[in-house]
C-alpha positions as CSV (number, residue, x, y, z in Angstrom):
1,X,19.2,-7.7,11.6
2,X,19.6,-10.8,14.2
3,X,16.1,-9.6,15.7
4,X,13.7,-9.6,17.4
5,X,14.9,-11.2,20.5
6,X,15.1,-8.1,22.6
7,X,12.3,-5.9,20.9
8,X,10.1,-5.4,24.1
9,X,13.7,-3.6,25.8
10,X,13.0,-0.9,23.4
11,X,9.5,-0.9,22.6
12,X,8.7,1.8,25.0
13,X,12.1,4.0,23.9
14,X,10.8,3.6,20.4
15,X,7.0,4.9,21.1
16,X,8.3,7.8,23.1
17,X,10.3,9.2,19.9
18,X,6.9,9.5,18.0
19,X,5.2,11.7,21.0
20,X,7.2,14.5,21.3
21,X,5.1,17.9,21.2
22,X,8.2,19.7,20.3
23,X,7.6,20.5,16.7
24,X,11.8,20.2,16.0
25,X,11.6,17.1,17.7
26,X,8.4,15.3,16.3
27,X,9.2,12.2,14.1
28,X,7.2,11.0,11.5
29,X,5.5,7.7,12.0
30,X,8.1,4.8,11.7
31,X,8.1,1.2,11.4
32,X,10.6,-1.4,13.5
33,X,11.2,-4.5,11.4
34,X,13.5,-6.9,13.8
35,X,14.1,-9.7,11.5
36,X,16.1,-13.1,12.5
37,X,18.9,-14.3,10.9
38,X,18.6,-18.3,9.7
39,X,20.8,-19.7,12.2
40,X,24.3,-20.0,13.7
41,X,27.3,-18.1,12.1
42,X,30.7,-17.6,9.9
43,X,31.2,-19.2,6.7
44,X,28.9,-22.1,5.4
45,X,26.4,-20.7,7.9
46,X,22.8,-19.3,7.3
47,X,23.9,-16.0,8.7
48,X,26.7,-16.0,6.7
49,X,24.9,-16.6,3.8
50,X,22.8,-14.1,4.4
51,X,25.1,-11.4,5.9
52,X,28.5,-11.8,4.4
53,X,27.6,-12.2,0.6
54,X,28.9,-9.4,-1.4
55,X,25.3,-8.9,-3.2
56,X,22.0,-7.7,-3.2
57,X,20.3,-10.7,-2.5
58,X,19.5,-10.0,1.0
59,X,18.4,-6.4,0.6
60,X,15.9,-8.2,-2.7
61,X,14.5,-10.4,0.1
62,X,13.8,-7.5,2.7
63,X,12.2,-5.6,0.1
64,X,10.5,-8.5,-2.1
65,X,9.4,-10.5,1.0
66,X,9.6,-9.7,4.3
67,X,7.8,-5.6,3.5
68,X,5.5,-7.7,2.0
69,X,4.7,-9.8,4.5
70,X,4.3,-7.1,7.1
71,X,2.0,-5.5,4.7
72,X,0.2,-8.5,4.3
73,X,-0.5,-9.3,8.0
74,X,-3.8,-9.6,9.0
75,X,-3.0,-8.0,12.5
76,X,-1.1,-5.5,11.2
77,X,-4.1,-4.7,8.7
78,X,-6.5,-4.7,11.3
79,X,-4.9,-2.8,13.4
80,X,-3.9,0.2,11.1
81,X,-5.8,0.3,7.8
82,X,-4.3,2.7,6.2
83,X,-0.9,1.1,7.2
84,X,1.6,1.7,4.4
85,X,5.2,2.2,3.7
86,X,7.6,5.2,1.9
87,X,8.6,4.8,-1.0
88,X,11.4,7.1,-0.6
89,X,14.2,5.1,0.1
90,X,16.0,7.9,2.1
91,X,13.4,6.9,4.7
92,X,14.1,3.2,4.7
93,X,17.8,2.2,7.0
94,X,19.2,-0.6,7.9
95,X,21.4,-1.6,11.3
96,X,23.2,-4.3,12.3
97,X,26.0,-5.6,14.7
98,X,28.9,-7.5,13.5
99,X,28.0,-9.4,10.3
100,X,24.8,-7.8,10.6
101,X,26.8,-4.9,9.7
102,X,28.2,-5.9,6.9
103,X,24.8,-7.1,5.6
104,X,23.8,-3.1,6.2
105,X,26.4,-1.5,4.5
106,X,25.9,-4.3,1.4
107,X,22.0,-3.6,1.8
108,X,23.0,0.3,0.6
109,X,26.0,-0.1,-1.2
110,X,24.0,-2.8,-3.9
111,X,20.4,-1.3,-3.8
112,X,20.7,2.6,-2.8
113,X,17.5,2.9,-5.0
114,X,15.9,1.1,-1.7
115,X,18.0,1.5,1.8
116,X,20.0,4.4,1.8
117,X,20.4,5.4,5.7
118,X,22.7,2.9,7.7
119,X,24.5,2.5,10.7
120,X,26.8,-0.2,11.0
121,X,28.3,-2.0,15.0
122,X,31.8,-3.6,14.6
123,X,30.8,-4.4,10.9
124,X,32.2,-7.7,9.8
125,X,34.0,-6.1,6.8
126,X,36.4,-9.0,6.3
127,X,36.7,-12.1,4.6
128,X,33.9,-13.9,6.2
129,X,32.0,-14.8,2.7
130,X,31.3,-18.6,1.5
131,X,34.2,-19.8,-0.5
132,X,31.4,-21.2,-2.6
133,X,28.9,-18.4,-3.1
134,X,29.4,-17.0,-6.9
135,X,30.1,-14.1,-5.8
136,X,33.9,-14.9,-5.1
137,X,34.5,-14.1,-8.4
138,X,33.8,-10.8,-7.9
139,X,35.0,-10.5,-4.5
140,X,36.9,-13.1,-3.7
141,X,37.4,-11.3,-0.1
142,X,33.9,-10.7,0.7
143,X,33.4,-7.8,2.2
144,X,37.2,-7.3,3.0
145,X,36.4,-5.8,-0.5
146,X,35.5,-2.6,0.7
147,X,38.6,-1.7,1.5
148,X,41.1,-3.8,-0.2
149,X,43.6,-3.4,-2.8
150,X,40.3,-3.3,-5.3
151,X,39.6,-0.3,-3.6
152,X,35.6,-0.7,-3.9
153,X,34.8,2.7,-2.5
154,X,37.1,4.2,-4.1
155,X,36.5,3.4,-7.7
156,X,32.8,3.3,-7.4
157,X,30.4,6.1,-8.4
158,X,29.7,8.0,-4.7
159,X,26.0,6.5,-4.1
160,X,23.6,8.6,-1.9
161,X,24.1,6.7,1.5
162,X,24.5,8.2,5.0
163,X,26.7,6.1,6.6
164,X,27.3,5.7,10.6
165,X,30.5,2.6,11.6
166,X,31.4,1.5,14.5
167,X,34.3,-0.2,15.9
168,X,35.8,-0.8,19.2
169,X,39.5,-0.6,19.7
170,X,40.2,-3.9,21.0
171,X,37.8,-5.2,18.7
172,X,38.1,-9.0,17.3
173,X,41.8,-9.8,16.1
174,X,42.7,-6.7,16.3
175,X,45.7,-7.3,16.7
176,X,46.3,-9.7,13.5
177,X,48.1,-8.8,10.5
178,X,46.4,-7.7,7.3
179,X,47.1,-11.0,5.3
180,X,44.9,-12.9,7.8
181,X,42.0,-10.8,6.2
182,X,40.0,-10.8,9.6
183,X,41.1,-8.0,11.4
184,X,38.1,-6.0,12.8
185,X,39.5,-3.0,14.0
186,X,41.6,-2.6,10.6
187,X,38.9,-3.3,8.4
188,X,36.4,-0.6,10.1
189,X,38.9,1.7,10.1
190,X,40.1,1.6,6.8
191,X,36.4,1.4,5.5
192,X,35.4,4.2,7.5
193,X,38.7,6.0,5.7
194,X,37.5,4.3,2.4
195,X,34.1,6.6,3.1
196,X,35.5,9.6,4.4
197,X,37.7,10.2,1.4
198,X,35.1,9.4,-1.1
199,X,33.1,12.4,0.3
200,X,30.8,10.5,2.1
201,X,28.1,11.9,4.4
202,X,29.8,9.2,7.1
203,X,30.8,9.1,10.8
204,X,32.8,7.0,12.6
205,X,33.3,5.9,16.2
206,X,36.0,4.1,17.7
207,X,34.8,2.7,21.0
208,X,37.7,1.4,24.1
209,X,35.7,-1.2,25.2
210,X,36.4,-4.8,23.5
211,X,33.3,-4.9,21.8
212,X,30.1,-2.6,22.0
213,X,26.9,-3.3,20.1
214,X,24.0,-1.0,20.5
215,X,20.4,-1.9,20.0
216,X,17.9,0.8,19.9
217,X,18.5,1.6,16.0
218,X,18.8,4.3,13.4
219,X,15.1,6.4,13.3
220,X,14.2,7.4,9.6
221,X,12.0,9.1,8.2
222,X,9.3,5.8,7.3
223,X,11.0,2.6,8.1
224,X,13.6,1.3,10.6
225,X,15.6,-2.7,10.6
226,X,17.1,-2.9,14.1
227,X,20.2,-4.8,15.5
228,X,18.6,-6.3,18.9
229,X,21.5,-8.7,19.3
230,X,22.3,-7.0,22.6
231,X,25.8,-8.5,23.1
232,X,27.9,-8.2,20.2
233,X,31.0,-10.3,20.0
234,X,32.4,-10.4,23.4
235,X,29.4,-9.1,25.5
236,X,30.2,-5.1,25.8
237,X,28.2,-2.7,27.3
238,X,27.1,-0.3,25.0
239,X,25.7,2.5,26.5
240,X,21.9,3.7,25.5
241,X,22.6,7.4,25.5
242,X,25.0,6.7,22.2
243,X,21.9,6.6,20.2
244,X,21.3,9.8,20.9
245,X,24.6,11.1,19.4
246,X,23.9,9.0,16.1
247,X,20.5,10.1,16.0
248,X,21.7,13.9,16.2
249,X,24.4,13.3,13.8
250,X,22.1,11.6,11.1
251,X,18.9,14.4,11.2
252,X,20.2,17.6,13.2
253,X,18.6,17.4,16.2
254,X,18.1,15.0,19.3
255,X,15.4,12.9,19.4
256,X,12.7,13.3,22.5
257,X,14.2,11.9,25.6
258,X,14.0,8.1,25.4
259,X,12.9,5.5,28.5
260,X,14.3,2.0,28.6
């Protein structure tokens, strides 16, 4: 999500991961799909349309559309021939900063048949959904949802989803009270807690910076959507070598040592 404004940072870090002669390091081919958001933010927004609705619209339009598209491309079928995606959806993630992150965790949680790695950055799990969108009378909370009274996780069937969150612990209003519905730090946590008890296969980091946002992305085993919004809410500085931790956590071992 909110790409591809920084994809050349990571271009080269990205190649290097596929050259590795260490057999217990070698990754399969992969695919870096930095797609842009429509524009601008919050509720009413494009972004927010797209980022904060409690559905599976979005994750219908990256697999309906925009694979598509990239299959379609004359360059791209050109250039590789034989160029295809997997059809395995344990090789197909999704990552994203802020409401980007919420849009991952909804691209999972409503179509695991398609996305089922994800890593989520300071995930906008709060009420941050249009007041209009139909969907409020499902979740009138957005994706506050998650972890609300309705207990989402919790009374859902446990879907096959590895799940990575992220949240720093002066994050935004972190310091607000539950009722305000748009407390970051609280609504990571208690999703992360949501996950955990479920039985999850989930980690969770809390960060001390105010805000970090990370923007290599998770490597899977055919497909990869990358967060390259390189700030995050109040310009952190997350640091590069975390990817290597996430990467570890997610497949078992580190992946060959990255440039940037």
């Amino acid at each position: 999500m909110d790409g591809p404004s920084n994809l050349n940072l990571v271009r080269n870090a990205l190649d290097n991961l596929t050259v590795s002669t260490n057999p217990k390091r070698k990754l399969p081919p992969l695919v870096v799909i930095a797609v842009e958001n429509g524009g601008n933010d919050g509720k009413g927004s494009e972004r927010g349309l797209e980022y904060d609705t409690m559905s599976d619209r979005f994750a219908r339009f990256i697999n309906d559309e925009v694979l598509p598209a990239v299959l379609n491309n004359q360059a791209v079928k050109t250039a590789y021939p034989n160029f295809k995606f997997t059809d395995d959806p344990s090789g197909k993630g999704a990552m994203g900063c802020s409401s980007g992150g919420a849009a991952a965790l909804t691209m999972g949680w409503f179509r695991p048949d398609l996305f089922r790695r994800l890593i989520t950055y300071s995930g906008t799990f709060v009420d941050q959904q249009d007041d209009d969108a139909p969907e409020e009378a499902t979740y009138p909370l957005g994706a506050w949802e998650y972890h609300s009274s309705k207990k989402l996780i919790e009374n859902s069937d446990k879907k096959p989803l590895r799940i990575f969150t992220h949240v720093s612990e002066n994050d935004n209003r972190a310091n607000d009270p539950e009722e305000t519905y748009h407390n970051w730090v609280m609504a990571n946590e208690r999703t992360a807690a949501a996950l955990k008890a479920k039985g999850y296969d989930s980690d969770q980091e809390v960060k001390e910076w105010i805000r970090d946002s990370f923007n290599v992305g998770e490597m899977c085993d055919g497909i990869v959507i990358v967060d390259f919004d390189g700030v995050g809410h109040r310009n952190g500085k997350g640091p590069a070598r975390d990817f290597f931790k996430r990467y570890k956590a997610l497949f078992g071992e580190p992946p060959h040592m990255c440039h940037f």
